[in-house]
VOBATI-322102 format. One record per residue (C-alpha): residue number from 1; residue in three letters; x, y, z. Coordinates in steps of 0.1 Angstrom, whole numbers, plus 5000, padded with zeros to 4 digits. Layout:
! VOBATI-322102
{r NUM ala {X Y Z}} ...
! end
This chain:
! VOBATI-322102
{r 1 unk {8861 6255 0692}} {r 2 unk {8865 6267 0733}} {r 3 unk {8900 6267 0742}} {r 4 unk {8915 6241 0773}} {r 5 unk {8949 6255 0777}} {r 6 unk {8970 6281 0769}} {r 7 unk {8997 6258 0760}} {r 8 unk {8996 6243 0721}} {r 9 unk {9003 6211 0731}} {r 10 unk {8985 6205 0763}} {r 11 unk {8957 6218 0747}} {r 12 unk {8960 6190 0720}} {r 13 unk {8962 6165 0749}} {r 14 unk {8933 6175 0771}} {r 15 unk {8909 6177 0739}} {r 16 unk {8913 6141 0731}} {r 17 unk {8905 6135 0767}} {r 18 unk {8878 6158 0766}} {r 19 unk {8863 6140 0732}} {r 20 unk {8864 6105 0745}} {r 21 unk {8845 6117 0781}} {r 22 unk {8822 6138 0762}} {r 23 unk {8810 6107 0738}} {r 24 unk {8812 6081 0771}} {r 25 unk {8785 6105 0788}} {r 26 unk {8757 6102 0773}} {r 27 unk {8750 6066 0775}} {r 28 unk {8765 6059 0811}} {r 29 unk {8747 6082 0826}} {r 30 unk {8711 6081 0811}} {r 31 unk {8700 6061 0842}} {r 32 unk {8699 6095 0857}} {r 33 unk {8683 6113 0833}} {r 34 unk {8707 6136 0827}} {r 35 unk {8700 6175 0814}} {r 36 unk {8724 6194 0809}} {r 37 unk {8765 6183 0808}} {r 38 unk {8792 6214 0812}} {r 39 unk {8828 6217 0812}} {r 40 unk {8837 6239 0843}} {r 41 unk {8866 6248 0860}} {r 42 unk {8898 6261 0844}} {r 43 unk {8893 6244 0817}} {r 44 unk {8864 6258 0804}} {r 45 unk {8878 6297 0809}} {r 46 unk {8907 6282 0784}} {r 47 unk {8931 6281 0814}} {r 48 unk {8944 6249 0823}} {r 49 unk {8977 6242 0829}} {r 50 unk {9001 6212 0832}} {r 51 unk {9042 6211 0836}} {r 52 unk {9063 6189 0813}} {r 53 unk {9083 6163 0830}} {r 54 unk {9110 6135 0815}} {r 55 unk {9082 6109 0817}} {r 56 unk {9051 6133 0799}} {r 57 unk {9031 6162 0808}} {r 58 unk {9017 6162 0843}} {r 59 unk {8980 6179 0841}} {r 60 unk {8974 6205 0871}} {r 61 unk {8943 6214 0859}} {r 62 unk {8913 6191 0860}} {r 63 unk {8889 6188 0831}} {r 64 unk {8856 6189 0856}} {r 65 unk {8827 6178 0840}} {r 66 unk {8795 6185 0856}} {r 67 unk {8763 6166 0848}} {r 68 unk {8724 6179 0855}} {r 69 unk {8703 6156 0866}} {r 70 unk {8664 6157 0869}} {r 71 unk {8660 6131 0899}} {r 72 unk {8680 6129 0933}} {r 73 unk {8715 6119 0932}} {r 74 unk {8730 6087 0953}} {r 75 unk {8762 6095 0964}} {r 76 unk {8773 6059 0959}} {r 77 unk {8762 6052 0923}} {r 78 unk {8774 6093 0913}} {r 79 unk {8812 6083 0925}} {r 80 unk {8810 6050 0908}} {r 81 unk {8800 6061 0878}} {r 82 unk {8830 6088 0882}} {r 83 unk {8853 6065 0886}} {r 84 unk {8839 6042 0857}} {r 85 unk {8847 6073 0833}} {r 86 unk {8884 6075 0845}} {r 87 unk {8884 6037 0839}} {r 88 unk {8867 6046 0804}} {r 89 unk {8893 6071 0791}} {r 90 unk {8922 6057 0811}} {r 91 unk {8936 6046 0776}} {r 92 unk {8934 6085 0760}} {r 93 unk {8955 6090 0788}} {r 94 unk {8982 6069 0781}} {r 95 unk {8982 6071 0744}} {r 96 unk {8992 6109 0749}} {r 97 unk {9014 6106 0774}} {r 98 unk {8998 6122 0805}} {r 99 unk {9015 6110 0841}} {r 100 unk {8977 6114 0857}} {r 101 unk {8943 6112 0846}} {r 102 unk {8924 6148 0851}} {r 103 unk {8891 6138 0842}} {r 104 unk {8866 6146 0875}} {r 105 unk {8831 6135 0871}} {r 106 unk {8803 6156 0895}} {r 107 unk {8767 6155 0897}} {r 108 unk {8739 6178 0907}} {r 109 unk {8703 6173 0912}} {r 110 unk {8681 6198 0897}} {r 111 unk {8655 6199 0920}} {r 112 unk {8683 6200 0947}} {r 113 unk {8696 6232 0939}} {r 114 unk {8663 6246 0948}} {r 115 unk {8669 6231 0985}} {r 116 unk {8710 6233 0992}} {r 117 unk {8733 6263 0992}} {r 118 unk {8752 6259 0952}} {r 119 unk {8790 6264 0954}} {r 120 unk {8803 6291 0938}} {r 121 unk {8812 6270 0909}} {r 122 unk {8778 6264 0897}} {r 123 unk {8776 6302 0897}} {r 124 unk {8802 6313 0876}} {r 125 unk {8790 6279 0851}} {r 126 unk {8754 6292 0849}} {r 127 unk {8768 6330 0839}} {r 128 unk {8790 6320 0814}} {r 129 unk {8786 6280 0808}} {r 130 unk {8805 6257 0787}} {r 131 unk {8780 6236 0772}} {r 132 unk {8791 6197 0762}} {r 133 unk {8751 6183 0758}} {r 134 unk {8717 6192 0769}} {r 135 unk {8695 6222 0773}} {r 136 unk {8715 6253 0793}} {r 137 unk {8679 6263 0803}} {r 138 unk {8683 6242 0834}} {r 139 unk {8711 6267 0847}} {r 140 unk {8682 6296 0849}} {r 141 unk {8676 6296 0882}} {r 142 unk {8705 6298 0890}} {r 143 unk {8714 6331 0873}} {r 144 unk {8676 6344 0886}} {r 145 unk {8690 6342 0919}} {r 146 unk {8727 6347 0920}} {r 147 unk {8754 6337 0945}} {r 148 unk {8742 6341 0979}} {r 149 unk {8773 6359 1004}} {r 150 unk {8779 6330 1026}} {r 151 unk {8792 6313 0998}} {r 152 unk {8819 6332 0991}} {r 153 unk {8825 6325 1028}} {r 154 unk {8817 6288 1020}} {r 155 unk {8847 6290 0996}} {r 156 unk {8874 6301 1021}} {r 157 unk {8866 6280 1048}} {r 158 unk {8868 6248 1025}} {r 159 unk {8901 6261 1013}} {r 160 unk {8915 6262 1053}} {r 161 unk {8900 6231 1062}} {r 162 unk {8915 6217 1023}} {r 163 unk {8950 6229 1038}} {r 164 unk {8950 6216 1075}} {r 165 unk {8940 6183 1065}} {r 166 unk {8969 6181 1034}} {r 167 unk {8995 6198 1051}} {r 168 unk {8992 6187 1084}} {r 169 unk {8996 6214 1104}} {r 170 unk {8980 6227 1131}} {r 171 unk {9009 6245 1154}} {r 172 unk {9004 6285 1166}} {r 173 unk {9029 6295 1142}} {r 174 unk {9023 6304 1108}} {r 175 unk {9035 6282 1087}} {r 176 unk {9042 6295 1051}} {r 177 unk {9047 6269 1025}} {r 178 unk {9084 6262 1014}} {r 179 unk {9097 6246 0981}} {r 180 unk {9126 6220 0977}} {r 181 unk {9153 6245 0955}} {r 182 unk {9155 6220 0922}} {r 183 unk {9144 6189 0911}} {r 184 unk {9106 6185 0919}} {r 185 unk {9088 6156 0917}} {r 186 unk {9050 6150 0907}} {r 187 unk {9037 6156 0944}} {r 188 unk {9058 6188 0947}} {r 189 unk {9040 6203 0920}} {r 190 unk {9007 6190 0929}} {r 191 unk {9012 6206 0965}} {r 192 unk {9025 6241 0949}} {r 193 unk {8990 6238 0928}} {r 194 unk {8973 6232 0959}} {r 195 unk {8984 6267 0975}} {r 196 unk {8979 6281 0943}} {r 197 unk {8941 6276 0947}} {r 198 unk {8944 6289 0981}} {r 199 unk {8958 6321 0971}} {r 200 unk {8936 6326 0942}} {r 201 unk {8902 6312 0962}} {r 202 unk {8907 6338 0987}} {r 203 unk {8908 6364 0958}} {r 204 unk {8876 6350 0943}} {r 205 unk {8859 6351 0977}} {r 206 unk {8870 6384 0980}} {r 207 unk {8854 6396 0946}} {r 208 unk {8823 6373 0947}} {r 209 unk {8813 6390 0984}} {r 210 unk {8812 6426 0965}} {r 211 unk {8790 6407 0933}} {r 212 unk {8817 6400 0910}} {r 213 unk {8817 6365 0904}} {r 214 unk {8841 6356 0871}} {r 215 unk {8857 6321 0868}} {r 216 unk {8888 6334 0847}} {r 217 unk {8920 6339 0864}} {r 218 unk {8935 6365 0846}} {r 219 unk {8896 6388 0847}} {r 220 unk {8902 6384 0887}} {r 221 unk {8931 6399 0889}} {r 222 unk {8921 6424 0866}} {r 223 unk {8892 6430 0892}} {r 224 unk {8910 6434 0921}} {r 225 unk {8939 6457 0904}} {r 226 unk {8904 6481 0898}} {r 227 unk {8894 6481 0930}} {r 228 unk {8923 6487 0945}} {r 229 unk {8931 6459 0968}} {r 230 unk {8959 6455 0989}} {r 231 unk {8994 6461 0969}} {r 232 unk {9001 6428 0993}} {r 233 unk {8974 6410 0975}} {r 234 unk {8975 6422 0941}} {r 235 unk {9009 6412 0940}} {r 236 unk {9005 6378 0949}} {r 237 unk {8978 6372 0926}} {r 238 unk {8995 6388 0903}} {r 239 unk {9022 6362 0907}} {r 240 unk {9001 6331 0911}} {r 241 unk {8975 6340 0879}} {r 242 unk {9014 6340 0858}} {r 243 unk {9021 6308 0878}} {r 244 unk {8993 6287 0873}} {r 245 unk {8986 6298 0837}} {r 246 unk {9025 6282 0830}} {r 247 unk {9042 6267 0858}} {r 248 unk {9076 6273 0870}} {r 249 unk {9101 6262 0900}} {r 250 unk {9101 6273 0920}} {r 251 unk {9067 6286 0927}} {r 252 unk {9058 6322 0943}} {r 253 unk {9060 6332 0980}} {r 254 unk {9028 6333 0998}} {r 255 unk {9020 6361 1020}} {r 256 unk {9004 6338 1045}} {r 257 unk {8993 6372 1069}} {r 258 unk {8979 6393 1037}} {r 259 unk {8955 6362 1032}} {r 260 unk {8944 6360 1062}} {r 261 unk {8934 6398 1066}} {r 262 unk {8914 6392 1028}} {r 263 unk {8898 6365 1050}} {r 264 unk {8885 6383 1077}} {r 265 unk {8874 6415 1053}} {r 266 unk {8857 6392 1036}} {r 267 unk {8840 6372 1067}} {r 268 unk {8830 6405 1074}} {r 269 unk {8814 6417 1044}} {r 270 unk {8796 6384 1037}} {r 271 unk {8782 6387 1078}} {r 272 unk {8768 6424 1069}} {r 273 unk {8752 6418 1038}} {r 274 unk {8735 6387 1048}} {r 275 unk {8724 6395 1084}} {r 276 unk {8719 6435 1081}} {r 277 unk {8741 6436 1112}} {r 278 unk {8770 6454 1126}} {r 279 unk {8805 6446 1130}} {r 280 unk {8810 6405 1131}} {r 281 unk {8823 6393 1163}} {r 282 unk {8839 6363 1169}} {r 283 unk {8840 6360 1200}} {r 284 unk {8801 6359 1200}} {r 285 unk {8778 6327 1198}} {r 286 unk {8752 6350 1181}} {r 287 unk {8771 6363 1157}} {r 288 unk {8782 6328 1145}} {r 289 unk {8743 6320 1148}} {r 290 unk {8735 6348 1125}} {r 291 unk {8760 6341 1100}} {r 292 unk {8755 6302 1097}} {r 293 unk {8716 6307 1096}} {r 294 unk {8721 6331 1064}} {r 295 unk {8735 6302 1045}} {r 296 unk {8697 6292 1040}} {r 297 unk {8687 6258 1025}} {r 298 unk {8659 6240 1036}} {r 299 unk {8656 6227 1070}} {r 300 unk {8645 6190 1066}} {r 301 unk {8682 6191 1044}} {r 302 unk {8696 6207 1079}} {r 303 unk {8683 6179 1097}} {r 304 unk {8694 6152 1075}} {r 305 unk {8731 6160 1067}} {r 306 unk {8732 6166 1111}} {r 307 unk {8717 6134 1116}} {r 308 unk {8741 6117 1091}} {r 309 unk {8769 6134 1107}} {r 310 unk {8759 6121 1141}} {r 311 unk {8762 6088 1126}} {r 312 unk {8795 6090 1108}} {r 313 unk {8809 6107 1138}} {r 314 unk {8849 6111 1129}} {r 315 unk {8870 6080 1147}} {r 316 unk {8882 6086 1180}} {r 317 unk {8852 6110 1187}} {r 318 unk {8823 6102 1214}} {r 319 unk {8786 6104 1206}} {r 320 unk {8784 6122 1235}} {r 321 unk {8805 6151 1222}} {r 322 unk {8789 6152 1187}} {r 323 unk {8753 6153 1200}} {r 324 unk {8755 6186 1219}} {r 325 unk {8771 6201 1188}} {r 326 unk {8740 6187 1168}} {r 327 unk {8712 6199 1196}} {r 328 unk {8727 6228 1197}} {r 329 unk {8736 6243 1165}} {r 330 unk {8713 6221 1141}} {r 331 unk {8688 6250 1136}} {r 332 unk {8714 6272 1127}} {r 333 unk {8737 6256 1108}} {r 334 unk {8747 6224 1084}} {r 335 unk {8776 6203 1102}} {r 336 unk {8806 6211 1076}} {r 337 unk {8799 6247 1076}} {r 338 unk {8799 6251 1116}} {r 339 unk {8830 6231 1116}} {r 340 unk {8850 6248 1089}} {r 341 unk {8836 6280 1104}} {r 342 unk {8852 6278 1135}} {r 343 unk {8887 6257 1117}} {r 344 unk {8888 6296 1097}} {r 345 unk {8884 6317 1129}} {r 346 unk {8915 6298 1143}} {r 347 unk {8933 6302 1117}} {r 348 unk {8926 6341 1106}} {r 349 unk {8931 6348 1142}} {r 350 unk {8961 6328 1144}} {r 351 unk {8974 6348 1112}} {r 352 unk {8966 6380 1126}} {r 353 unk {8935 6384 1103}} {r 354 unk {8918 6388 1135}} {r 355 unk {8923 6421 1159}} {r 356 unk {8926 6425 1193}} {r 357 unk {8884 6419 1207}} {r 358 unk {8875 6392 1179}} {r 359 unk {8893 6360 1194}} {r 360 unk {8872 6329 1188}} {r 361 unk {8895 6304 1212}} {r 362 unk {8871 6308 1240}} {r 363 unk {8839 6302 1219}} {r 364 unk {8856 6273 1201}} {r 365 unk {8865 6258 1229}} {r 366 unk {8837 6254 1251}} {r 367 unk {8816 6249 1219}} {r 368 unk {8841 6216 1206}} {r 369 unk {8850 6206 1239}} {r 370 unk {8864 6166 1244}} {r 371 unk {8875 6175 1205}} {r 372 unk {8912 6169 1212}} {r 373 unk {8932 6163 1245}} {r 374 unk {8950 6192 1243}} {r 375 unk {8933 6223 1253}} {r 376 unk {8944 6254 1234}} {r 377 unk {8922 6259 1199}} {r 378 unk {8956 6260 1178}} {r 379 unk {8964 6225 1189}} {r 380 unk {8927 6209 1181}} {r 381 unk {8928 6225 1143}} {r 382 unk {8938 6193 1127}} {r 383 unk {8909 6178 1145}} {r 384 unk {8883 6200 1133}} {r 385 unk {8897 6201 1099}} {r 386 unk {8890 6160 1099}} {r 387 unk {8853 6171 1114}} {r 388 unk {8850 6198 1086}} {r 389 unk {8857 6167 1062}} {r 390 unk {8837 6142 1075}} {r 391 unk {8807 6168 1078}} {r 392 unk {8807 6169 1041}} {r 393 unk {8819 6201 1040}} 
! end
C-alpha cells in the first residue's frame, strides 16, 4: 500500500479521504469516459504534510487526483464535477477531524495533450505514476516525448504571477515574506505553504531545465546537493524540504535574491536549449519571440485561448489595449504565458536576477502600454499578474 504522509496519523486521515474519492470516481465521471485516474502531487511521492491545531489537523498538502479522459473536456462541467467530489467526501472530512477538505479534482483530455504544452506535473505522473483505476498505457506518450524546456520556465513564471496576485505586492523593493513570532492561525500556515512551493518550484525548474524531472522533495534536493548548486540554494531547500515534510513556526527565511538568480539561470538555459541561440536578452522583442514560440502547441489552440482572452479581457482594461497585444504576439505566443513572461522579467530584474544589459522595463512597457496609470513596470506588476490569471495561465 503507497504511502500519503510521513506522519502516522495524517496518513491514517488522508487514506480514508483517499478511499471514499477513489470509490466516488468511477461512476461520476463515466460521462467522460474516463481512462486512466492517478494520485499526483505530494501525496503520491508519500510526502504530504499537515500541522496539528487545537481544533484538528489542518492538511497542507492536497490529495490531487487527476482523471484521463478520451473526449474534450468542458471547463464548466470538469469544475462542477470537482466540486461535487468535495461535496461527496465532505463527511470523511469531518468524521476525522480535518479543518479543510484537500481533495482537488483535475481533468485532462487525451487527445489534448497531443495539442497543448503538459505541465510539468503530468511529467513527473507519467515517469513514476500512482495508479487509482484505468490503463497507465494512456501516459505513453508522454514519457515518448518528455518535458519540453519551456515548461520548466512555464513553472516559475506561474509561481510569480501565484505570488503577486496572493500577496499583493508589486512595489520596487523586494519584499521577503515575514512570519507573526507565535500563535498562527490557519491562513498563516497556508501562506508559509504557499512560499514553500515557491522556493521548492524554482528548484524543480532548475533541475527539470537540465532533464531531471523527480516529483519527490527530498530526491530534489539530493539532485541539486550533486550538482553543486548554489550553497545559497541548497540551503534553503535544504530547509524548506525539512519544513514542508513536518511543519514548524516559525517557517524558514527565504533568500528572495538567491531565487531570483536560479530564475534567470534557468530562463536562460530553457532559451538555449529550445531556440539553439545565444545569450537570452531581455531587453529584445525577438528574444521573447523566440522563447514563447518554442513552447509549441498547435496553432488553431493559439488562436483560440487569444481569442478567448480578448473576450474575457481583465475589468478595467480597454479592448483597444488587449487587441494589439493579441495581433501582435498571437503567432508567437499563448496569452498566459506572454503575460507571466514579462510579470517574471520584472520581478528577476527587480531581484537582481537580471544584470546590468538585460532590463525588460522598456520592452514591457511599450509592449503593455494603457496596462496601469502609473508608468514604471514595478508599479503595473499586480496588473499583469491579474492578466497572467485571467489568460489562463
Amino acid at each position: 500500500m503507497h504511502v500519503l504522509s510521513q506522519d502516522a496519523d495524517l496518513e491514517a486521515k488522508l487514506r480514508h479521504l483517499l478511499t471514499a474519492a477513489t470509490d466516488w470516481l468511477p461512476t461520476h465521471t463515466r460521462e467522460l469516459t474516463p481512462r486512466l485516474a492517478l494520485l499526483m502531487g505530494s501525496a503520491a511521492c508519500g510526502e504530504a504534510s499537515g500541522v496539528r491545531l487545537p481544533g484538528g489537523w489542518l492538511p497542507l498538502s492536497d490529495l490531487d487526483l487527476g482523471v484521463f479522459v478520451e473526449g474534450e473536456t468542458d471547463e464548466e462541467r470538469c469544475s462542477q464535477l470537482a466540486g461535487e467530489l468535495r461535496d461527496a467526501v465532505e463527511p470523511v472530512v469531518a468524521a476525522q477531524g480535518l479543518l479543510s477538505n484537500p481533495v482537488d479534482l483535475g481533468f485532462a483530455s487525451v487527445g489534448l495533450l497531443e495539442r497543448v504544452p503538459p505541465r510539468l506535473e503530468l511529467y513527473e505522473a507519467a515517469a513514476d505514476p500512482r495508479v487509482l483505476s484505468g490503463d497507465p498505457q494512456v501516459l505513453e506518450p508522454l514519457r515518448r516525448r518528455g518535458a519540453p524546456p519551456f515548461e520548466s520556465l512555464r513553472l516559475i513564471l506561474n509561481r510569480i504571477a501565484e505570488t503577486f496576485v496572493v500577496e499583493g505586492t508589486a512595489e520596487p523593493e523586494s519584499v521577503a515574506p515575514t512570519w507573526r513570532e507565535d500563535d498562527p492561525g490557519v491562513e498563516d500556515w497556508r501562506r508559509a505553504h504557499r512560499w514553500a512551493k515557491f522556493v521548492h518550484d524554482f528548484g524543480k525548474a532548475h533541475l527539470a531545465a537540465r532533464g531531471q524531472l523527480v516529483a519527490s522533495f527530498r530526491q530534489r534536493l539530493e539532485l541539486l546537493e550533486a550538482r553543486g548548486a548554489e550553497p545559497a540554494m541548497i540551503e534553503a531547500h535544504r530547509a524548506w524540504t525539512a519544513w514542508r515534510l513536518a511543519p514548524t513556526w516559525p517557517p524558514p527565511p527565504v533568500d528572495m535574491a538567491a531565487l531570483a538568480k536560479l530564475a534567470a539561470e534557468t530562463t536562460r538555459q530553457v532559451y538555449t536549449d529550445a531556440t539553439g541561440a545565444g545569450a537570452f536578452h531581455a531587453e529584445d522583442r525577438r528574444a521573447w519571440q523566440r522563447l514563447l514560440r518554442s513552447e509549441g502547441g498547435a496553432g488553431r489552440e493559439r488562436a483560440r485561448r487569444w481569442e478567448w482572452f480578448v473576450r474575457r479581457r481583465p475589468g478595467g482594461i480597454r479592448k483597444r489595449a488587449v487587441l494589439p497585444l493579441a495581433l501582435r504576439w498571437g503567432a508567437y505566443a499563448w496569452p498566459g504565458s506572454l503575460v507571466t513572461l514579462a510579470l517574471a522579467l520584472t520581478w528577476m530584474h527587480r531581484e537582481g536576477g537580471l544584470p546590468v544589459g538585460e532590463d525588460p522595463d522598456t520592452l514591457i512597457g511599450s509592449e503593455f502600454a494603457g496596462i496601469s496609470a502609473r508608468e514604471d513596470a514595478f508599479g503595473c506588476a499586480a496588473d499583469l499578474a491579474r492578466w497572467a490569471r485571467k489568460a489562463g495561465a
